[in-house]
C-alpha positions in Angstrom: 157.1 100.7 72.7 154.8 102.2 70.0 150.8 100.7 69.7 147.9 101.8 67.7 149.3 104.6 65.9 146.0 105.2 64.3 144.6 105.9 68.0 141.2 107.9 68.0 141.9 111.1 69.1 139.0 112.8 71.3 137.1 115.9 70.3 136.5 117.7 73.1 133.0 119.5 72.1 131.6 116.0 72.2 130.6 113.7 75.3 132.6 111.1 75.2 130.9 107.3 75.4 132.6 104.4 77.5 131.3 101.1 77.7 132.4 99.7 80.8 131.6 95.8 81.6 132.9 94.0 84.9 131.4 90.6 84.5 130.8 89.7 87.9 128.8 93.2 88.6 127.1 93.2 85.0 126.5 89.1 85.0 126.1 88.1 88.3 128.6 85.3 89.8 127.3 82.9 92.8 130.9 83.3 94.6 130.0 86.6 96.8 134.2 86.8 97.4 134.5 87.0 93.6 131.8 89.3 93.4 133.1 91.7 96.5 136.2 92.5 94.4 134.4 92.5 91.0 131.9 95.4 92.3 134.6 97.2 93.6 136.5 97.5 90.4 133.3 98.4 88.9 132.3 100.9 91.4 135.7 102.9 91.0 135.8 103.0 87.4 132.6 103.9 87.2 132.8 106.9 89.6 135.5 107.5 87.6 134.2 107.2 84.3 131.1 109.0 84.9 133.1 112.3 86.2 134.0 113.3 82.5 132.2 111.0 80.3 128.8 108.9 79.7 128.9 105.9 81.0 126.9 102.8 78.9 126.8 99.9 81.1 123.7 97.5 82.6 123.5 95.6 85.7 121.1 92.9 85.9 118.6 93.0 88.4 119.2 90.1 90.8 122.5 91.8 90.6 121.3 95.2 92.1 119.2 93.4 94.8 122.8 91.2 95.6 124.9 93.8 96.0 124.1 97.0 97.9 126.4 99.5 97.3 125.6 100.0 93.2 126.3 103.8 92.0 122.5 104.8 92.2 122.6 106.2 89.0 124.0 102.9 86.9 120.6 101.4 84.7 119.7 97.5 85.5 118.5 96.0 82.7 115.2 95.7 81.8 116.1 94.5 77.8 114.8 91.1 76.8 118.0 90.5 75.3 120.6 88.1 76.5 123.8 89.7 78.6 125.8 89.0 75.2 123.7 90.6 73.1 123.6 93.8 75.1 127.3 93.3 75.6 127.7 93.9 71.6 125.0 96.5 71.7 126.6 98.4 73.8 130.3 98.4 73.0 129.0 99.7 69.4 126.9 102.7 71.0 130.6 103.3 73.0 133.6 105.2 71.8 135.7 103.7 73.8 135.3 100.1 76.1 136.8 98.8 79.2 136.3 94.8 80.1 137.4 93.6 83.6 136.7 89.6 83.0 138.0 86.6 84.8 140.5 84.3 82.5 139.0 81.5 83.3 137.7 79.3 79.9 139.3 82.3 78.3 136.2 84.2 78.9 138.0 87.6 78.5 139.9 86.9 75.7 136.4 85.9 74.0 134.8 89.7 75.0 137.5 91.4 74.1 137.2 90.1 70.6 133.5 91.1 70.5 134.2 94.6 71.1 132.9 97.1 68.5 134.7 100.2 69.7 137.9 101.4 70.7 139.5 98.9 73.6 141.1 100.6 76.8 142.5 97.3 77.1 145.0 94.8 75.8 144.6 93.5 72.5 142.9 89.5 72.3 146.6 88.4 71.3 148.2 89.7 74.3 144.8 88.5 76.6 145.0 84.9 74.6 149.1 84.7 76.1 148.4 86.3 79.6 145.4 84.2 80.4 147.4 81.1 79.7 150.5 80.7 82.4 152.0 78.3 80.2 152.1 80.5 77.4 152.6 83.0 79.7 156.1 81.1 81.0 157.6 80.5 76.9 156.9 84.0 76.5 158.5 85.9 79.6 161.0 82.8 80.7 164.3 84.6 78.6 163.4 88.0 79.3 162.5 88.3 82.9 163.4 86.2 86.3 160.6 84.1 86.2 160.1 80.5 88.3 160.9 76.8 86.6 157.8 75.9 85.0 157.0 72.3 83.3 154.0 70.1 82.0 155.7 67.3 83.9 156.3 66.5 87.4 159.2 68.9 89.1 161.4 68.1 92.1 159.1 68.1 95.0 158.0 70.6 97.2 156.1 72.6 93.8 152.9 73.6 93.4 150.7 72.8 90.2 148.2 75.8 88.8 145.4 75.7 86.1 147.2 76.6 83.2 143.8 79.6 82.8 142.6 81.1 86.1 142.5 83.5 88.1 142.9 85.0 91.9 144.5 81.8 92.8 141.6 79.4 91.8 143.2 75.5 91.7 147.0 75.9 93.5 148.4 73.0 95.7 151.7 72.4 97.0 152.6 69.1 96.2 155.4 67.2 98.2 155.7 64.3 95.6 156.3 63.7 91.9 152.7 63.5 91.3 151.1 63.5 88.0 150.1 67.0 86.6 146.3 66.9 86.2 145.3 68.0 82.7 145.2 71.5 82.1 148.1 72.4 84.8 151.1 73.1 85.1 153.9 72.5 87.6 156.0 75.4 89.0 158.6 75.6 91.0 157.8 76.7 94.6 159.4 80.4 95.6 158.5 80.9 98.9 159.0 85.1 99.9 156.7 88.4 100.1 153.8 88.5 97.6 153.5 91.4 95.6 151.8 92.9 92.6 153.0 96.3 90.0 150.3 98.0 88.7 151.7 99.4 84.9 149.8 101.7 82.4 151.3 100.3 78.9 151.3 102.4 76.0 153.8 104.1 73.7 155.9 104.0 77.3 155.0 101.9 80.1 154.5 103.8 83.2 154.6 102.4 86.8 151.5 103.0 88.7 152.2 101.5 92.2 154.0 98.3 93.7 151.6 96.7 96.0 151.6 94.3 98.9 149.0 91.8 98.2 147.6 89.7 101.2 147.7 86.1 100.3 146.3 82.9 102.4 146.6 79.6 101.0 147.5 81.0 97.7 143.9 82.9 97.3 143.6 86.3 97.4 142.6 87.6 100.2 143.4 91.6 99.6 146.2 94.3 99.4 148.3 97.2 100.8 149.0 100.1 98.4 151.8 100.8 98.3 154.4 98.5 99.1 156.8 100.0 101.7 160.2 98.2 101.0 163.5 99.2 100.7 163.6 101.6 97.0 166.6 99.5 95.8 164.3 95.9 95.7 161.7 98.5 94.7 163.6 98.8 91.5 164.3 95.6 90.8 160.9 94.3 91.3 160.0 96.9 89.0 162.4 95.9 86.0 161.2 92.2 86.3 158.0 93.4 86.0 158.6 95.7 83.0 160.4 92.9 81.7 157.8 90.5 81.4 155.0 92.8 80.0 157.7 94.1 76.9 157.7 90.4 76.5 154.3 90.0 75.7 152.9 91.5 72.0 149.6 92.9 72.5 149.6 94.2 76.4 148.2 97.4 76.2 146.3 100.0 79.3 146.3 98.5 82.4 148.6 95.4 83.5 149.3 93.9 87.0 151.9 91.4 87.3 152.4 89.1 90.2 156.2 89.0 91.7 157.1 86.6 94.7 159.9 88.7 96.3 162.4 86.2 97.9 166.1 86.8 97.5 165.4 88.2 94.0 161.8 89.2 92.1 160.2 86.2 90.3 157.6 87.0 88.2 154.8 84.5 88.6 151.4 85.7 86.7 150.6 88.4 84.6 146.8 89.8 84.5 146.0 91.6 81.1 143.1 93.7 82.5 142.2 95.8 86.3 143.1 94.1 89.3 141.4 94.6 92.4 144.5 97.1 93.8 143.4 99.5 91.8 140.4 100.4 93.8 142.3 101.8 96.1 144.7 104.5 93.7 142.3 107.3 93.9 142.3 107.3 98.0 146.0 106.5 97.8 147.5 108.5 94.9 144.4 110.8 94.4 144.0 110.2 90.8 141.5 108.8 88.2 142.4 105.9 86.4 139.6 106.3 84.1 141.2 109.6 83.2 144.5 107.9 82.6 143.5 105.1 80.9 142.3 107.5 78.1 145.4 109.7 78.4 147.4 106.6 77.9 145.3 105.3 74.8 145.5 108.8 73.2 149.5 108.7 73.6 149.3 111.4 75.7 151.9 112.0 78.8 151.0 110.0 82.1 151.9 112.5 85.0 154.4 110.9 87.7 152.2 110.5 90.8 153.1 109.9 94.3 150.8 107.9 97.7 149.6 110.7 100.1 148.8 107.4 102.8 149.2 103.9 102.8 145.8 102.0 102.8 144.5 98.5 103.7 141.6 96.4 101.5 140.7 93.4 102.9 137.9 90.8 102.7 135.8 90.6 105.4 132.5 89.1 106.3 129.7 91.3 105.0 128.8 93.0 108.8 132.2 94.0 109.2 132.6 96.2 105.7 132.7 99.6 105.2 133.1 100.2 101.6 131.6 97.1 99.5 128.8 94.5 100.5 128.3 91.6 98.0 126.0 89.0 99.8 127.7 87.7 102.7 131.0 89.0 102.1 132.5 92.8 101.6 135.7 94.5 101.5 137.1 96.8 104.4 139.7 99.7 103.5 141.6 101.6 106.6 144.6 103.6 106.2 147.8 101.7 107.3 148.9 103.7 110.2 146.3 105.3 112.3 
């Protein structure tokens, strides 16, 4: 695959600028689950981020005062101007931006098309497909193995999803031919292990980690990294997962696609941006993603990495975190075997 090929190259004797924007940290969001995961994206990126660059980023205040375990160093805002209009500020001060938005009402294909510098990200046209499952479907469904998917009724048991969302927001199982509520659609029901690859796409796409993700009631709940299956159905789910991002013009940096491993891999989302499993590569894998995410936008070679432990991220009620408090909920990371 070959992207950009007018990339910005960096010059080394100058500090490098990254805007970095995670709505729910830099907004605010009323869901404190939501805003758990969204601060710890934040938090990791900027840690890494900050290690090798400047970072440009506000928080708003109620923000701060919401969630307690902000970067001490990261500014809250004290502009008179509107989240948006510090948004395009910003990203124009940057050399380089990262977004991590919900897809919800297209909200991050909208940001990524305000941007004013270079974008770690996927282009909007790639966003605009992945946010939309439908579109999503037409454009994976002859490439990789990929689940029935309709506007109309299917055969019963099948579950019906917002055609834009996120985390699991809106799915039912459905044991009729009911109608399909506008803005759904109907897919058919693979029940198996839920899982998630973490890619870095560039001029190559590189495999970052398989994941188990920890799902109840089709919400997120949080994630083992890695996955510890057999390397053969490894494999595969990597190729289906491959697959489906090749299929999609205008992925680019960081992609996480949903499988549901039952007898074979079925691709059944693809998220255009960070997912919350990446908080956890720098404990796991002992890298920075920041670091790679500019390697991979300068064409640069990704290194092969490998886990040094297996770790745990859950969500847990805020008393019983130890790594991120967000009102009255908060993640917990253990390593998986002692």
């Amino acid at each position: 695959m070959r992207w950009m090929r007018n990339r910005k190259r960096w010059n080394t004797t100058e500090v490098m600028k990254v805007f970095l924007f995670e709505f729910a940290t830099c907004v605010g969001c009323d869901d404190d689950s939501i805003a758990a995961e969204g601060l710890s994206m934040f938090k990791s990126l900027y840690d890494g981020f900050s290690s090798f660059s400047e970072v440009l980023t506000t928080l708003q205040p109620e923000v701060l005062f919401a969630l307690q375990d902000v970067p001490a160093t990261v500014p809250s805002s004290t502009s008179t101007r509107s989240w948006e209009e510090n948004f395009v500020e910003l990203s124009r001060e940057a050399d380089f931006s990262l977004i991590i938005a919900p897809e919800d009402d297209f909200l991050l294909y909208t940001l990524t098309k305000k941007l004013k510098s270079y974008n770690l990200g996927s282009k909007p046209a790639g966003v605009a497909i992945a946010s939309d499952k439908w579109l999503t479907y037409q454009a994976i469904k002859r490439r990789a193995n990929t689940p029935k998917t309709s506007l109309k009724p299917l055969d019963p048991p099948f579950l019906i999803k917002p055609r834009v969302s996120c985390g699991g927001t809106g799915i039912a199982l459905l044991n009729d031919a009911s109608k399909i509520p506008e803005g759904h659609i109907a897919q058919e029901y693979v029940k198996g292990k839920n899982l998630s690859v973490s890619l870095l796409v560039g001029d190559e796409v590189n495999v970052l980690s398989v994941n188990e993700q920890i799902v109840e009631n089709f919400t997120y709940r949080g994630a083992v990294v890695p996955y510890a299956g057999n390397a053969g159905v490894v494999a595969e789910v990597i190729e289906e997962a491959v697959k489906a991002v090749e299929a999609i013009n205008g992925l680019f940096g960081y992609v996480g696609v949903d499988i549901v491993l039952a007898e074979q891999p079925y691709v059944v989302d693809v998220n255009p941006r960070i997912t919350t499993s990446a908080t956890l590569f720098s404990r796991v894998y002992s890298i920075n993603l920041a670091e790679l995410l500019v390697r991979n936008y300068e064409g640069k070679t990704i290194p092969e990495i490998k886990p040094k432990r297996r770790v745990r991220l859950v969500k847990v009620e805020a008393k019983e975190a130890n790594f991120i408090k967000a009102g009255s909920c908060g993640l917990r990371m253990e390593v998986v075997g002692q």
